[in-house]
C-alpha positions, 0 to 999 in steps of 0.5 A, spaced: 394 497 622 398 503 618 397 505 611 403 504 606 406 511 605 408 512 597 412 518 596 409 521 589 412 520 582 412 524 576 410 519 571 416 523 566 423 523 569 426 530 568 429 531 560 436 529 559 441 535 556 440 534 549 447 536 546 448 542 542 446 541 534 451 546 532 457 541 534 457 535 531 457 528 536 464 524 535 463 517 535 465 512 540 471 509 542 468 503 540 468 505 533 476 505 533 480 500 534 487 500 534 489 494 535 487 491 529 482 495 525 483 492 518 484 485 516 483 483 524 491 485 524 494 491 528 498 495 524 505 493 524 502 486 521 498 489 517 504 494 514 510 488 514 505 483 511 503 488 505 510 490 504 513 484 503 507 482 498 508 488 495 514 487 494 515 479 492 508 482 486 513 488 484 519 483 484 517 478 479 514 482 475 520 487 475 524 481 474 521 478 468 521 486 465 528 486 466 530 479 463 526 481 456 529 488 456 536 485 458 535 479 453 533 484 447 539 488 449 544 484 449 542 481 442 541 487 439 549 490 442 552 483 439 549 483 433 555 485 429 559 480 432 556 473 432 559 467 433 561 463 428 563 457 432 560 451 436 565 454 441 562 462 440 556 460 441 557 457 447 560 463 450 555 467 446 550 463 450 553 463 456 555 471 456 548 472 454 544 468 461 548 472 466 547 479 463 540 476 464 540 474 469 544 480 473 539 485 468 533 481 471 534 481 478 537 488 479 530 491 474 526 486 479 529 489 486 528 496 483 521 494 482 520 491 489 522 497 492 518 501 488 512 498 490 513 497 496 514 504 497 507 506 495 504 500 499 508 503 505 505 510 504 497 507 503 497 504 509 501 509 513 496 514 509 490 510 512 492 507 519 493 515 520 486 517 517 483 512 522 487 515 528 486 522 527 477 521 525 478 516 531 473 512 526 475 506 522 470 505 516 472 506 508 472 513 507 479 513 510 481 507 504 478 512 499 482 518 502 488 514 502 488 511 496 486 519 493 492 521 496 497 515 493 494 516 486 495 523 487 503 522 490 503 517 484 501 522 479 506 528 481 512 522 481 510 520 475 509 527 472 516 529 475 519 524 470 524 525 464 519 519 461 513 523 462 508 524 456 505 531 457 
């Protein structure tokens, strides 16, 4: 009967190369998802979803700042000429609902655009974040933010309106 014959093994298996101290590790791609990374929804989902959200938020609130405004407008610019008759007043009241109208929705689109504007560059400022770190976490929601705040507040400052 032959003895088995075994070949000799180190009890440590040779080191792995560690990677260079000096050059930070980047992570995985399983960290980057850019099919749906947020809200489980792939970005143009996400973006239209946002956007109309954003704009139905801005419209409504635009459109009864603009109904007030209208409203207050148009009382003050026929102050000096009410009616005196059933008749006058009628019309009076009639004039003054499509003025409010028509002043509300144009105020209202205005200010759904506007909102969805700023919605548009969070989003497109975030999605780009997580696409140039190849990471998606809440540091690139921070930044996005940071970076629409500052937009906004350059904007806001450009304005005739600006409190200095």
């Amino acid at each position: 009967m032959s003895a088995p014959t075994s070949t000799p093994t180190s009890p440590n298996p040779p080191p792995s190369p560690s990677p260079s101290p000096a050059l930070p590790q980047l992570p995985s791609k399983a960290y980057y998802n850019d099919h749906a990374p947020r809200l489980f929804l792939p970005f143009h989902t996400r973006f239209i979803t946002l956007n109309t959200f954003a704009f139905g938020t801005g419209f409504f609130l635009g459109a009864s700042l603009g109904h007030r405004r209208t409203s207050l407008r148009f009382r003050a610019e026929n102050a000096h000429r009410l009616p005196t008759t059933k008749t006058g007043w009628y019309f009076y009241h009639k004039s003054k609902n499509y003025q409010v109208l028509k002043g509300g929705l144009k105020e209202g689109v205005k200010s759904g655009v506007r909102l969805m504007g700023w919605a548009s560059l969070f989003v497109v400022v975030e999605a780009g974040l997580d696409g140039v770190r190849r990471y998606t976490d809440a540091l690139s929601t921070i930044a996005a933010g940071g970076v629409t705040g500052a937009a906004f507040g350059i904007v806001s400052m450009c304005s005739p309106f600006a409190v200095p």
